[in-house]
Backbone as a ProteinNet text record, in pm:
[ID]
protein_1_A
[PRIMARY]
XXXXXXXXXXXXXXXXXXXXXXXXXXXXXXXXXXXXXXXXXXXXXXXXXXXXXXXXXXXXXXXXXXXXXXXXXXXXXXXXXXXXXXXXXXXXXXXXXXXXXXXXXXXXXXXXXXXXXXXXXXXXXXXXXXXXXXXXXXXXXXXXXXXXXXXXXXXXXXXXXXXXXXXXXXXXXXXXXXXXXXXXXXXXXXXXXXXXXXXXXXXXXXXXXXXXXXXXXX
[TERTIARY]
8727	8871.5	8918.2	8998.6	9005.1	9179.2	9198	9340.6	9406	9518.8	9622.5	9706.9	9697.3	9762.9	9907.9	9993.9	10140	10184.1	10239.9	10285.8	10467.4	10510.6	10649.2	10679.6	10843.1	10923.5	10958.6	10982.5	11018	11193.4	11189.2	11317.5	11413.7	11433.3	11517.2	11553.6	11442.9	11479	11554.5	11477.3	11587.5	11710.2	11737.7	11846	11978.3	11900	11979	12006	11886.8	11936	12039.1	12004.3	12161.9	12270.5	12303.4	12417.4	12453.9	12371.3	12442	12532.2	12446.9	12430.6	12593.9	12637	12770.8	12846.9	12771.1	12891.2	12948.6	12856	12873	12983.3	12951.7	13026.8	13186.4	13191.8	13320.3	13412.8	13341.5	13346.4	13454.7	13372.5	13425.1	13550.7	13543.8	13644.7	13797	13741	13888	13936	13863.9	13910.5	13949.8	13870.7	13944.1	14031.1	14080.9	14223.2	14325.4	14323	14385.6	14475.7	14592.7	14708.1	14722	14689.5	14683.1	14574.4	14545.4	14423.7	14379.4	14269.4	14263.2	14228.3	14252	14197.9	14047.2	13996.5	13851.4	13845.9	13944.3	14002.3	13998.3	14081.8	14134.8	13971.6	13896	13737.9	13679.4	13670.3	13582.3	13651.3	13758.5	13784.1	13770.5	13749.4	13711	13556.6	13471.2	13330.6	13320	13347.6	13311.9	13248.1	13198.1	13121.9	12991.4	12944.8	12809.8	12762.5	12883.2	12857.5	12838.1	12733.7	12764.7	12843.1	12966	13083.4	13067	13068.9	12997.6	12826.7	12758.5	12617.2	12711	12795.5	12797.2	12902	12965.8	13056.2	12990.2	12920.9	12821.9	12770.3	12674.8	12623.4	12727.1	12798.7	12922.5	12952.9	12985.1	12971.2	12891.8	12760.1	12657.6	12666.9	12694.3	12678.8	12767.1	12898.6	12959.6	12991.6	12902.2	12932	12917.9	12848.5	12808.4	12905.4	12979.5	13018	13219.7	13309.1	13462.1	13509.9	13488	13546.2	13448.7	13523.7	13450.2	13544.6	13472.6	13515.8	13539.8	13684	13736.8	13767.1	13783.3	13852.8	13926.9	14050.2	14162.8	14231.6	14195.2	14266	14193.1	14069	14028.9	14024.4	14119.5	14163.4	14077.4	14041.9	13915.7	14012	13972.9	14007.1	13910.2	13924.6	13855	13955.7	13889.1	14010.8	13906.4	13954.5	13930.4	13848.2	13738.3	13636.7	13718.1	13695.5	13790.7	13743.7	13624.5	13643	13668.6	13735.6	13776.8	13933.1	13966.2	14116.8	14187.8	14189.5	14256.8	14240.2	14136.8	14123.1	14232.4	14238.1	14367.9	14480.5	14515.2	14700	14776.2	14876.2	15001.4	15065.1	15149.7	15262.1	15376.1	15442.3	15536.9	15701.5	15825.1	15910.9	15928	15936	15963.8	16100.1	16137.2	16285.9	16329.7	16236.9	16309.9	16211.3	16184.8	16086.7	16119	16039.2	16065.6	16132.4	16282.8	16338.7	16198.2	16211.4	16153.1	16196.4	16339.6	16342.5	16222.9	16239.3	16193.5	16037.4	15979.7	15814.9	15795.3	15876.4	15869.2	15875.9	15963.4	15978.3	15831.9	15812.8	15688.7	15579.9	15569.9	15429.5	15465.1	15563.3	15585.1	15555.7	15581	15518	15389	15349.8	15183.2	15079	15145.9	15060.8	15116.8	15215.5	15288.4	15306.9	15275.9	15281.9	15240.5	15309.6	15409.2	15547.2	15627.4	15760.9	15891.6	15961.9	16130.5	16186.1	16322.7	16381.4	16452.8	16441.9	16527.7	16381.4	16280.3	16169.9	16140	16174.7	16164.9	16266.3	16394.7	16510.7	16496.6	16412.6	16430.5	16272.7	16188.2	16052.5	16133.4	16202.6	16283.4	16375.7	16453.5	16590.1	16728	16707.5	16781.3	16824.5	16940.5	16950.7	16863	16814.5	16745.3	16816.9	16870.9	16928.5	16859.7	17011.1	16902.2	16825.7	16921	16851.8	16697.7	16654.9	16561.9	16471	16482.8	16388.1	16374.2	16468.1	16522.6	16418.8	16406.6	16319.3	16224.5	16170.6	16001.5	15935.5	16030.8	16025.5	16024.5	16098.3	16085.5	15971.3	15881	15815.2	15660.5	15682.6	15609.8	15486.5	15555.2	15456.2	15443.9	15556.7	15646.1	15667.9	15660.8	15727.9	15765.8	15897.9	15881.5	15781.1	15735.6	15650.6	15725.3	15696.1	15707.2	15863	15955.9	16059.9	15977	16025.6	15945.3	16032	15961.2	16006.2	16095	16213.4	16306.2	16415.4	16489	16688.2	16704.1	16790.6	16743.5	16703.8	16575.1	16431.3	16441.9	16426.6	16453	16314.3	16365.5	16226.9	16164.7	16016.1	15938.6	15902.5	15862.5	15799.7	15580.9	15560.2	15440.7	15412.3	15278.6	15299.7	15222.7	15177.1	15129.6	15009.9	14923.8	14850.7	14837.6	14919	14991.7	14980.1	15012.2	14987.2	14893.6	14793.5	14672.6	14629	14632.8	14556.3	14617	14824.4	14802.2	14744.3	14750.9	14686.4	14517	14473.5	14328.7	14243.6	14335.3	14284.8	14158.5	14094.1	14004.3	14086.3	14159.5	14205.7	14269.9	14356.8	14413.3	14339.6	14247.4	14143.9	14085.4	14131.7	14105.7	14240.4	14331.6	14423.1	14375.6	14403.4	14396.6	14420.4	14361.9	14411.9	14410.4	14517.3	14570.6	14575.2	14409.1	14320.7	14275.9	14309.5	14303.3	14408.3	14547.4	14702.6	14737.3	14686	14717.6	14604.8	14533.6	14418.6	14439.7	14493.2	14590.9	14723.9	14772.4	14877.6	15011.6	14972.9	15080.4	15142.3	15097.6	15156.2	15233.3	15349.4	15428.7	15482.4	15544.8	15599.3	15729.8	15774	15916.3	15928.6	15984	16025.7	15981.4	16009.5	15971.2	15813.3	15784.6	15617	15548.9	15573.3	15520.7	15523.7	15592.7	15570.9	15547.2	15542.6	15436.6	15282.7	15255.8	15096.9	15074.9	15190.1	15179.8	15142.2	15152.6	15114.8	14958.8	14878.5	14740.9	14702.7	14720.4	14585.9	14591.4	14509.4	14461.7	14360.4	14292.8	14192.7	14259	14383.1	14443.5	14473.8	14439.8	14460.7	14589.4	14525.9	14616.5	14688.9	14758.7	14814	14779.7	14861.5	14859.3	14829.9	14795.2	14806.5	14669.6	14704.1	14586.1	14504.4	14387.2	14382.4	14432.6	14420.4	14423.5	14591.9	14647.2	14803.5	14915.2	14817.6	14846.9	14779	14748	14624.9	14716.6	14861	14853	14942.8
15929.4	15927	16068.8	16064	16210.7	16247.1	16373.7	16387.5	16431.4	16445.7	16409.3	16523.8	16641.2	16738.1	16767.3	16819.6	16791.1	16939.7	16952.6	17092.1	17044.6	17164.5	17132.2	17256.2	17233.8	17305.3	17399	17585.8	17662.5	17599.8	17623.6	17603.1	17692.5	17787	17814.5	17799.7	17722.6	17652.8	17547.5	17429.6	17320.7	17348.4	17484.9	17508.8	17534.5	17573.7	17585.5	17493.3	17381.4	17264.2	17194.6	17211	17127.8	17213.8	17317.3	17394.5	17356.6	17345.9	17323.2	17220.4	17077.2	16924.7	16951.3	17010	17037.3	17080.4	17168.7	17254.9	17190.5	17117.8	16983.3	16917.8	16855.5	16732.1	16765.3	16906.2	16936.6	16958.5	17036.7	17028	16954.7	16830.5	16690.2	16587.7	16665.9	16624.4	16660	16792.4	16878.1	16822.7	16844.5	16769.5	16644.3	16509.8	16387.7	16408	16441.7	16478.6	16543.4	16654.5	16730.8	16629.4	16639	16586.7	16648.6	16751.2	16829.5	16912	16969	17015.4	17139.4	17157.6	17287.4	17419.5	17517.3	17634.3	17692.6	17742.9	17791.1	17894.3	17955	18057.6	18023	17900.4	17774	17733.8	17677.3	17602.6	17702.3	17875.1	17968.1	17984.7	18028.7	18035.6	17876.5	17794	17666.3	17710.7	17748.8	17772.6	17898.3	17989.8	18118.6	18198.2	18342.7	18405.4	18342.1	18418	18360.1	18238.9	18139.8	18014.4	17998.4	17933.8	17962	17822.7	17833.3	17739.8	17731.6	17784.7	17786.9	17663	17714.5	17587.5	17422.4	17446.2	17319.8	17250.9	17355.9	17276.1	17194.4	17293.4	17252.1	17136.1	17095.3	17023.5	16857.1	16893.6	16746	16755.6	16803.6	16779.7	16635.2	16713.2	16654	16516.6	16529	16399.5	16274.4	16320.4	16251.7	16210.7	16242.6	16269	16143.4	16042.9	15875.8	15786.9	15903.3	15757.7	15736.8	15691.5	15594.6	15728.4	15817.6	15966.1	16064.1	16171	16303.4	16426.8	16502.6	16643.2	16717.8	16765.6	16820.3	16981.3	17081.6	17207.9	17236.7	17298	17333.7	17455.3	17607.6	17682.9	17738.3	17714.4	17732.1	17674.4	17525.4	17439.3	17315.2	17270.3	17155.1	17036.1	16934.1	16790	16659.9	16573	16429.6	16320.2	16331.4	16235.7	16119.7	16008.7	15929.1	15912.3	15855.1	15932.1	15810.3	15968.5	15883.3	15801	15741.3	15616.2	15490.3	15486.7	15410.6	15363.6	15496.2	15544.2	15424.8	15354	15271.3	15143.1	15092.4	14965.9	14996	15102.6	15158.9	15164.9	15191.5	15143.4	15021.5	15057.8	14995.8	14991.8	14885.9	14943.2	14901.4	14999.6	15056.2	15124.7	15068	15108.3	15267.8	15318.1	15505.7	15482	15603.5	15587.4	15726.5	15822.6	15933	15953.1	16024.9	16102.4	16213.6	16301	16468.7	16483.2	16533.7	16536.6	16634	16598.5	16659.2	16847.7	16876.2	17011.1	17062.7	16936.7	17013.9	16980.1	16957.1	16934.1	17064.5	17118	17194.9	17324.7	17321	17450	17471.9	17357.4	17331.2	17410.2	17321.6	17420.6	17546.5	17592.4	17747.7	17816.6	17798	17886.9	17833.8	17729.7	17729.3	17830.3	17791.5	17873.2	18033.8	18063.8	18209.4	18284.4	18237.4	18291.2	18383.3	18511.3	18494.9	18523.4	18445.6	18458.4	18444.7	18483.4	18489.8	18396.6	18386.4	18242.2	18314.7	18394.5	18472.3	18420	18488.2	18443.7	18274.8	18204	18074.9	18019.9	18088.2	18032.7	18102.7	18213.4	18237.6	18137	18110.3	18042.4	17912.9	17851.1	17731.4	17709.2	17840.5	17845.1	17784.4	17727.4	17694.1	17745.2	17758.8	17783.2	17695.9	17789	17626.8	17653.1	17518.5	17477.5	17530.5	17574.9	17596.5	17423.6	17364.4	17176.7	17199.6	17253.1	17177.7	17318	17396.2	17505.4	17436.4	17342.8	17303.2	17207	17093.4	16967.2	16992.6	17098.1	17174.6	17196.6	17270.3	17367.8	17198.8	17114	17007.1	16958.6	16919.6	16852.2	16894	17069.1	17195	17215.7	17189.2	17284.2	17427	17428.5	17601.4	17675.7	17750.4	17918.1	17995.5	18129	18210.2	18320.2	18384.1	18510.4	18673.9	18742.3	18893.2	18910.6	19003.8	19025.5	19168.5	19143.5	19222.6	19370.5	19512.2	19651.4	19666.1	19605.9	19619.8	19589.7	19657.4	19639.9	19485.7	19495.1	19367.2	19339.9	19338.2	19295.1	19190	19112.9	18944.7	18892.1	18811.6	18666.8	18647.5	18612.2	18588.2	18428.2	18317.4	18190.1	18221.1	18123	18064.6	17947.9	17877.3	17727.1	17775.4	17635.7	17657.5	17591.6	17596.2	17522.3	17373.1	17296.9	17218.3	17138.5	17235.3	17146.8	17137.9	17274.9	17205	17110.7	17062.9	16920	16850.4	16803.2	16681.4	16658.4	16766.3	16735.8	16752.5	16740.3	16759.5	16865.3	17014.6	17128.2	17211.5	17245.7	17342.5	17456.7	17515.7	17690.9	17628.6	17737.9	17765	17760.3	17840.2	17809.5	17659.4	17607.1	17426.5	17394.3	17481.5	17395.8	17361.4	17215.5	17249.5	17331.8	17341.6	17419.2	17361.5	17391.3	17366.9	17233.7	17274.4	17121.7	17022	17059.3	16927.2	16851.6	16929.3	16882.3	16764.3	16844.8	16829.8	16637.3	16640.9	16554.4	16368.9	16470.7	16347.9	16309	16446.9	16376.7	16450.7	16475.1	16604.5	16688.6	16751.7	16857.9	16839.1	16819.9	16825.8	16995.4	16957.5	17087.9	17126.5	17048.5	17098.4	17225.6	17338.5	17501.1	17542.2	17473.4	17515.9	17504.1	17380.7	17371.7	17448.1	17527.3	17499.9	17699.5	17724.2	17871.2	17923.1	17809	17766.5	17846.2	17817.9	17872.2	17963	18009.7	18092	18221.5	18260.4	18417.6	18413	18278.9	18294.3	18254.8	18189.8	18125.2	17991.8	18008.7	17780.6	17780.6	17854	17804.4	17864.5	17957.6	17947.1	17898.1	17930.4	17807.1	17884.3	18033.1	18108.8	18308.9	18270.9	18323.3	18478.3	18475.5	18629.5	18599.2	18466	18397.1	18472.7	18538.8	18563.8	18464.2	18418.6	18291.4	18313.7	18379.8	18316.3	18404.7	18335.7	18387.6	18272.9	18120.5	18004.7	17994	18130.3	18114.6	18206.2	18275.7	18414.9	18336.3
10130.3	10155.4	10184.2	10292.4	10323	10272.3	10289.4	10212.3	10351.8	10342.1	10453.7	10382.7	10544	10533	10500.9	10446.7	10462.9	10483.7	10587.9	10663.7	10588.7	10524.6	10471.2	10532.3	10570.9	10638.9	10528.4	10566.6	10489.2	10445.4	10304.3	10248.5	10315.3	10379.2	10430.1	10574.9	10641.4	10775.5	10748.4	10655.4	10609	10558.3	10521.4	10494	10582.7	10750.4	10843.4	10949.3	10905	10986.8	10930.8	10781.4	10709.2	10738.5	10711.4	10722.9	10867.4	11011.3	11112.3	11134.1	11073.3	11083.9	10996.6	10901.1	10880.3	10931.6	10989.2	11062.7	11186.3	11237.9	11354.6	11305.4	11180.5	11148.6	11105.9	11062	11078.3	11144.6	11322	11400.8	11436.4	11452.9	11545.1	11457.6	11261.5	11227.1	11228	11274.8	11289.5	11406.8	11546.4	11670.9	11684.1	11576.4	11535.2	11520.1	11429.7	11312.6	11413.7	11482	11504.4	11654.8	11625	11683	11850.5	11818.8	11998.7	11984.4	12135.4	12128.8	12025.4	11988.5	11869.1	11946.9	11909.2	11995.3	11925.3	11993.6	11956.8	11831.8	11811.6	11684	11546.2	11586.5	11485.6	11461.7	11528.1	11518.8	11415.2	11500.6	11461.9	11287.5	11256	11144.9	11025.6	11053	10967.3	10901.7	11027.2	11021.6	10955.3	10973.5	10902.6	10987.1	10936.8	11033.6	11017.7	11186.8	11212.4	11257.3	11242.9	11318.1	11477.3	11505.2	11677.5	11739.6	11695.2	11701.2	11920.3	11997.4	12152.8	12153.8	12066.8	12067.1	11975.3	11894.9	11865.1	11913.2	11996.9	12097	12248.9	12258.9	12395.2	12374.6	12169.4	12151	12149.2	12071.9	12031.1	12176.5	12328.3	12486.1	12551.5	12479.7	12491.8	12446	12371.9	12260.1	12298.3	12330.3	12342.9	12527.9	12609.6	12772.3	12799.1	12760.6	12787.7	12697.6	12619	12541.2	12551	12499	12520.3	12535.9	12439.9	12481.4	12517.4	12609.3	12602.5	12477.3	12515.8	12464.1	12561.1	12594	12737.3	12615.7	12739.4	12720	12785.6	12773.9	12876.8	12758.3	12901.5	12829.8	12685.3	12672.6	12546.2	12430.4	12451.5	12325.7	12405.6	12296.9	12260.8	12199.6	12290.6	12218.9	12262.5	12212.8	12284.3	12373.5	12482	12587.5	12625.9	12643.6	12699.1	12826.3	12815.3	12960.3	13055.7	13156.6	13326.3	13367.2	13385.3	13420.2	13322.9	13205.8	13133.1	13152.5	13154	13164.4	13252.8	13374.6	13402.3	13331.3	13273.3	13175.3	13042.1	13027.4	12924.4	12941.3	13077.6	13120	13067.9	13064	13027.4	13102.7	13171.4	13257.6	13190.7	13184.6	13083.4	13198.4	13107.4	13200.9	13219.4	13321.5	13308.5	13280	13225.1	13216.3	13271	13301.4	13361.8	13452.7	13578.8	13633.2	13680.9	13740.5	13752.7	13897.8	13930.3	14012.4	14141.5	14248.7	14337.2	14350.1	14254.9	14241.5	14168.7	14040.5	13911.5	13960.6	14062.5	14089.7	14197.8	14249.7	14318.4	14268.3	14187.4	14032.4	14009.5	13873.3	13839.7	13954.3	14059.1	14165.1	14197.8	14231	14256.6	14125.9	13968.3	13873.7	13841.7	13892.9	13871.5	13959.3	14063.7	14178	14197.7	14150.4	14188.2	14039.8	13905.4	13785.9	13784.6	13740.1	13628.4	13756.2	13748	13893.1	13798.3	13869.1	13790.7	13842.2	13776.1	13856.2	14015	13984.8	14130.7	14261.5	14257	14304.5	14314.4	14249.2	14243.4	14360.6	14356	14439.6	14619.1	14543.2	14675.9	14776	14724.5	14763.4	14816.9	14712.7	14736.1	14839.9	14875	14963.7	14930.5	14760.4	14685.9	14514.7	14501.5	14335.1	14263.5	14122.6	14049	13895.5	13920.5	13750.7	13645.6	13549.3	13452.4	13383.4	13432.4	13384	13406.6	13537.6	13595.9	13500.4	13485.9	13378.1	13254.9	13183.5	13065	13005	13172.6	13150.8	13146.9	13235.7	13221.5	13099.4	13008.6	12890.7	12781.4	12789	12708.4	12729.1	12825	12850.8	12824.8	12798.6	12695	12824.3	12958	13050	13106.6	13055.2	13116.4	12981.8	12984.7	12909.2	12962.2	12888	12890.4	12934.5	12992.2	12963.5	12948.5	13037.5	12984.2	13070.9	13009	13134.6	13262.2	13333.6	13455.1	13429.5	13478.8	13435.7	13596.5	13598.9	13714.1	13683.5	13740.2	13744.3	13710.3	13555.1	13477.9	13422.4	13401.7	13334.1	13332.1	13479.1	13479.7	13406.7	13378.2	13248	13388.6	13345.1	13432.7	13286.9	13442.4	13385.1	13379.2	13331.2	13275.4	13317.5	13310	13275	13118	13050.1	12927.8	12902.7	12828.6	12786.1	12845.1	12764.3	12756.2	12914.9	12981.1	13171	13163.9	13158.1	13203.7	13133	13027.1	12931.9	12994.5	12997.9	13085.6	13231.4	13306.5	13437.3	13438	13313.5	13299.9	13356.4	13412.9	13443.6	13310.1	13316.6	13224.9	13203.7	13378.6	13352.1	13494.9	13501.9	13617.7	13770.2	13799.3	13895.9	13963.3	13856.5	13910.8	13961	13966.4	14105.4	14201.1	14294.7	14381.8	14534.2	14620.8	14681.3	14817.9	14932.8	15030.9	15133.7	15143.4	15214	15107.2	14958.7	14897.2	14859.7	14860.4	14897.5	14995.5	15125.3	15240.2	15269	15205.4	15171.3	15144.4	15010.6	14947.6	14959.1	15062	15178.5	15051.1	14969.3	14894.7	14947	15070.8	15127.7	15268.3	15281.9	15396.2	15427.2	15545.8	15611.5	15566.4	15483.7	15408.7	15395.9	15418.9	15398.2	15244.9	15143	14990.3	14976	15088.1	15039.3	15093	15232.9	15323.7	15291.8	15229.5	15160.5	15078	14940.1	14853.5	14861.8	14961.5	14990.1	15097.7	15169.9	15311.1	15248.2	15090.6	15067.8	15070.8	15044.7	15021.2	15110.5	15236.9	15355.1	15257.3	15384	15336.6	15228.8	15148.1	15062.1	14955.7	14926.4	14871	14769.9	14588.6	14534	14382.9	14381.4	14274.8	14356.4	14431	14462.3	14450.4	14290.1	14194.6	14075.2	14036.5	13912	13815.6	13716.4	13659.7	13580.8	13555.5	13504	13372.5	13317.4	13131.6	13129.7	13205.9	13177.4	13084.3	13142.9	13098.6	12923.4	12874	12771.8	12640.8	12751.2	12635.4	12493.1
[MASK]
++++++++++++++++++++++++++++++++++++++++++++++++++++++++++++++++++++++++++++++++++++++++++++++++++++++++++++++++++++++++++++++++++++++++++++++++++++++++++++++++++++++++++++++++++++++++++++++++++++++++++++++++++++++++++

């Protein structure tokens, strides 16, 4: 009868597969739990130093890429959304009761694509005054901010978008706008004067103007 080798793992390797296998599982409980998306700060401080909170994000990615949800990032903040091709078996049709005036969508794209811009800059892109309403509904709807006032006669407020847009429009960062010929594509882009100068500072591939990316981040 022969004896049967047993190779045992050093106690302090098993010690770091458990500590990960936690550090995973906390992970994915904070992002359960958490009501809006979490930021990576928020993740890193739960874990402590030394966690490589980047591998077990990549990993719970992984994990979850085949299955009812993913794990999306936008902006640096981590949540679980509903994988897109599910997403229409999930609709509701539901009454709207308000939608975004064609000012306030035109607002909206001029500080996405031209951020950080003032409202003076906004009116003038437009060829129209813009309400303070139509800044008001933006700011409710938590896609727009404030940012820095600009160092000029004044110190007019310059806008933002926030976080916040890019998750609902399912952007990662700013750089995933689209740009000109994918507008023009889906038939988004007419020759109207506001649109049609919208993008005349960048050319047609055009997609962030002056926009720095992580401006939507500060």
């Amino acid at each position: 009868m022969t004896a049967e080798t047993v190779i045992e793992a050093p106690a302090e390797l098993e010690e770091g597969f458990d500590r990960r296998a936690e550090q995973l599982r906390l992970v994915e409980a904070v992002l359960f739990a958490s009501a809006e998306p979490v930021e990576e700060a928020a993740l890193a401080a739960r874990l402590g130093e030394g966690a490589d909170l980047r591998g077990l994000l990549d990993e719970l990615q992984a994990h979850y890429s085949h299955r009812g949800v993913h794990l999306v990032a936008a902006a640096g903040r981590w949540a679980f959304r509903t994988a897109p091709d599910l997403a229409p078996l999930l609709q509701r049709e539901t009454e709207v009761t308000s939608r975004l005036s064609r000012a306030a969508v035109e607002t909206l794209s001029i500080i996405a694509y031209h951020q950080p811009v003032t409202r003076a800059e906004i009116e003038s892109i437009r060829g129209v005054a813009t309400s303070k309403g139509t800044l008001d509904i933006l700011m409710e709807a938590g896609w727009i901010k404030p940012g820095r006032r600009r160092e000029t006669p004044g110190r007019p407020l310059t806008w933002l978008t926030t976080p916040a847009f890019l998750d609902h429009f399912g952007l990662e960062s700013l750089r995933d706008l689209p740009g000109v010929d994918d507008l023009r594509a889906a038939g988004l882009l007419d020759a109207r004067p506001a649109i049609t100068t919208l993008f005349s500072r960048g050319g047609d591939d055009a997609a962030l103007p002056r926009a720095v990316e992580d401006s939507a981040e500060d």
